[in-house]
C-alpha positions, 0 to 999 in steps of 0.5 A: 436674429429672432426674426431669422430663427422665427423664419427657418422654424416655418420651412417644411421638414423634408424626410428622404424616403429609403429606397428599395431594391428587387431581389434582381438589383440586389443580385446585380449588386453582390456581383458588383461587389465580388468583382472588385468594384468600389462600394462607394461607387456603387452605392452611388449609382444606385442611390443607396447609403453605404450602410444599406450595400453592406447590409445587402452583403449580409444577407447575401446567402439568403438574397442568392438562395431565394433568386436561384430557387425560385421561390420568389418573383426577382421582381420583389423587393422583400423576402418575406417568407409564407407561414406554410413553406412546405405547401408552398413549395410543393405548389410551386413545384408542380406549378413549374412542372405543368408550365414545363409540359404546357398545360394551361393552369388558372386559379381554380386549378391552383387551389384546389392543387393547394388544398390537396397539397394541405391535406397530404402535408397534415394541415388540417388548418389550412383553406385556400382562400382568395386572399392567400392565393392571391398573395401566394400569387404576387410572392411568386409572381405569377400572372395567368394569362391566355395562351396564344393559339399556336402556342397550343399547337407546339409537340413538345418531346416529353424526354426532353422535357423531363431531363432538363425541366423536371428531374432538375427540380427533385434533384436540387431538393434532394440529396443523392442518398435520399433519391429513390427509384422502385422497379416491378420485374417478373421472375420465373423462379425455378425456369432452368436453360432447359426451360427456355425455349417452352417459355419463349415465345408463350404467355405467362397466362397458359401452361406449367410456367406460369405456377411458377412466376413471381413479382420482385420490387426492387429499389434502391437510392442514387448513391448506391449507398442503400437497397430497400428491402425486396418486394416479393409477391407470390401466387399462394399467402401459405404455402407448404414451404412456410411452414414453421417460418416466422420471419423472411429476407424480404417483404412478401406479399401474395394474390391470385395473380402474383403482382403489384395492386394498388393495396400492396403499394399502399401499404408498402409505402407506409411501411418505409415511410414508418423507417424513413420517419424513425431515420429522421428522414426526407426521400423521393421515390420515383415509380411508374404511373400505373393504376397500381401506384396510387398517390399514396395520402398523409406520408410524412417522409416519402415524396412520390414521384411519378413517372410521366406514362409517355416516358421512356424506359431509359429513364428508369434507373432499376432498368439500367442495369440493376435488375439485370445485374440481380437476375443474372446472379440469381440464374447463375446461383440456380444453375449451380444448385442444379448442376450441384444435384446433377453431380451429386446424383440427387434429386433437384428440388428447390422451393419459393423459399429456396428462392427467396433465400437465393434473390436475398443473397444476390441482391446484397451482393449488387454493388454500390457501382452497378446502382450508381451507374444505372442512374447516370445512365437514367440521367440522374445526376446530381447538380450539387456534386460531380460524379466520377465514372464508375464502372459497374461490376460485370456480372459474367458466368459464361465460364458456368456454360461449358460447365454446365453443357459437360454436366449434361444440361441442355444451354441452348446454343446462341443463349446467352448468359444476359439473354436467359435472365432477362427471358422473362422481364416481359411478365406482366407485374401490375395490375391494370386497373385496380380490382378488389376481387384480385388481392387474395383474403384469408376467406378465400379457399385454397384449393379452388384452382391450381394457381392457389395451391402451393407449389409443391403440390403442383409438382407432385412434390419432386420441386420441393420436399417438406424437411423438418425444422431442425432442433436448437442443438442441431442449429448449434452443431451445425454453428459450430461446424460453420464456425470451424470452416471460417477459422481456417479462412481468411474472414474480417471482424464483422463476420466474427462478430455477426457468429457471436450474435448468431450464437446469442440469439440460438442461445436465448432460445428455450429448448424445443 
């Protein structure tokens, strides 16, 4: 007995080594289970303990979320995640993005992507050593190899590239209310039907029109569900229709040549990035790749996304419908101001502030529908929801033609109603290279050219008369007034309550 026990005591104690499985055999794995197949079976034919399969079932969401996103190489076996998971996903990204689009990437490229990336995100802390890119590299299973020579050779249609390998990426990271798309568009603010045929045909850099002319950014989200404040940028900071006004509609800015520079976009974009930061908030902006739209640095809630240069306008959301949709009611609110004057037998006057209040009032009424369906047709769509078809409101005034040629204004025949507000959509709205000496400084003097003087003084004063502010009991008087009419029409809670909070502000006014 004591010999036997002295034998076995001798023999090598041999320990079986757990077995590991890929992210990919796991997967394969889950699927076995959820199609009804024995557990047993299974833990069989992979050679794994009971224990281990239900474990793996456990942590499924996690095992499906990392193979479906990405971020790790199927090929893995842990799912061992990076201390600078925003780095590394913005990396990724753009790792995807530049395969989608053939351009070669090597490691240097990478880490200097990586330490831009560091500096956009805030950490400070960060350098991207070899020994992180080489671990950033084995987590995501990248391997950089040279590319064949003919591969090089390959046209790649960069629409096709865009709609089925790049715009998915954003789309999966965001949801619909937080993916944005902003549009530069030119105005002709005060150009009536009678107009038209001067402009047609012209530049914008020569004759009467061009004193007249203003940049509207417009943007809103992909649900419809939220516009953005308008983008209004004039040709004079102060001009005589401002006088006394301390707060606008909308955002204006101002420079000689009344369009988007790089400056106004930064500081626009810190803007909304201060409101999305309140909001608690994480977007996507879509812009064009213009010199006026630089990579804005340290936002802390935008992304911006950038439009490749050789991409088709069809892609742009605001271009689908929604700048036509504004345009056309701001025209046929123009032309009812006119014929309003027309009949009245009174003089047409109407000023940039008149304008802004009128783009103000039309851009709240575009509908959620108009927007919605502009980004289908850009090709937005989302993969986490299915859109039903909406249809867009039309935007008609063909029935303000007739009534306008019996007024005695001059509708060129064959115009349309689309074809007049979209007459000056080819107004140059940006500048093409970035130019310090374009953006209007307060040093710079007023009466240097015609393009900086107001409006008003370029017209003699007949387009726009300089009216007194109103007193705090005339503001009351003509509430009062307002509020008579509203009693004998049918009107809801809200606008009840916005009179009431109309009356307090006045109220809490000291008398002047």
């Amino acid at each position: 007995m004591a010999e036997a026990s002295g034998d076995t005591s001798t023999l090598p104690v041999t320990v079986k080594k757990k077995k590991s499985l890929s992210i990919e055999e796991k997967i394969d794995i889950i699927n076995a289970v959820e199609s009804g197949k024995k557990k047993a079976e299974i833990a069989a034919e992979y050679g794994i303990k009971k224990n281990s399969l239900s474990s793996i079932m456990k942590n499924k969401d996690k095992v499906l979320e990392a193979f479906e996103s990405l971020r790790f190489d199927p090929k893995r076996k842990r799912l061992r995640t990076a201390f600078y998971t925003d780095l590394e996903e913005a990396l990724m990204r753009w790792y995807r993005i530049a395969q989608c689009l053939n351009v070669p990437v090597n490691g240097p490229m990478l880490r200097l992507k990586a330490n831009d990336f560091a500096q956009k995100l805030g950490h400070n802390d960060f350098k991207c050593s070899n020994g992180w890119l080489d671990r950033f590299k084995s987590r995501y299973g990248l391997v950089f190899r040279a590319q064949p020579v003919e591969a090089t050779g390959i046209a790649v249609d960069p629409s096709t590239v865009w709609q089925q390998n790049v715009l998915p990426y954003y789309l999966n990271d965001y949801h619909p209310k937080n993916v944005f798309n902003i549009k530069e568009t030119g105005l002709l603010y005060r150009m009536l039907p009678t107009n038209t045929f001067a402009f047609k045909g012209e530049t914008c850099s020569i004759g009467k029109l061009c004193k007249d002319r203003i940049t509207l950014v417009v943007g809103a989200n992909m649900d419809g569900s939220e516009k953005l404040p308008l983008l209004i940028i004039g040709k004079n900071r102060n001009p005589h229709c401002f006088k006394g006004i301390k707060s606008l509609p909308v955002y204006y800015e101002a420079n000689r040549m009344a369009w988007m520079t790089s400056d106004i976009f930064d500081q626009w974009m810190r803007k909304l990035d201060e409101k999305f930061q309140a909001q608690q908030r994480r977007v996507v902006i879509f812009v064009d790749s213009f010199p006026a739209h630089p990579d804005v640095k340290n936002l802390k809630s935008i992304e911006l996304a950038f439009f490749p240069s050789c991409l088709s306008s069809k892609f742009i959301a605001m271009k689908q419908g929604v700048i036509q949709s504004l345009k056309i009611r701001y025209r046929h609110c123009l032309i009812k101001k006119f014929l309003s004057s027309v009949e009245g037998s009174k003089e047409f006057t109407f000023s940039l502030i008149d304008a802004i209040d009128t783009l103000h009032l039309c851009w709240r009424a575009v509908t959620p529908e108009t927007i919605a369906k502009s980004y289908e047709e850009a090709g937005f769509k989302s993969q986490k929801e299915e859109s039903d078809q909406t249809n867009a409101e039309t935007d008609t005034g063909l029935d303000l033609v007739p009534h306008a040629q019996a007024a005695g204004v001059e509708f060129p025949e064959g115009l349309s109603v689309e074809e007049y507000a979209a007459l000056d959509d080819g107004l140059e709205t940006c500048e093409a290279v970035p130019d310090g000496d374009s953006v209007w400084t307060k040093e710079s003097k007023s009466d240097e050219t015609g393009f900086y003087a107001s409006d008003e003084e370029d017209d003699g004063g007949s387009l726009g008369t300089e009216l007194p502010l109103p007193s705090k009991n005339e503001a009351i008087a003509a509430l009062d007034t307002l509020k008579n009419f509203l009693r004998s029409q049918d009107i809801n809670d809200g606008l009840h309550n916005s009179l009431a909070d109309i009356e307090i502000f006045i109220n809490s006014l000291s008398s002047k």
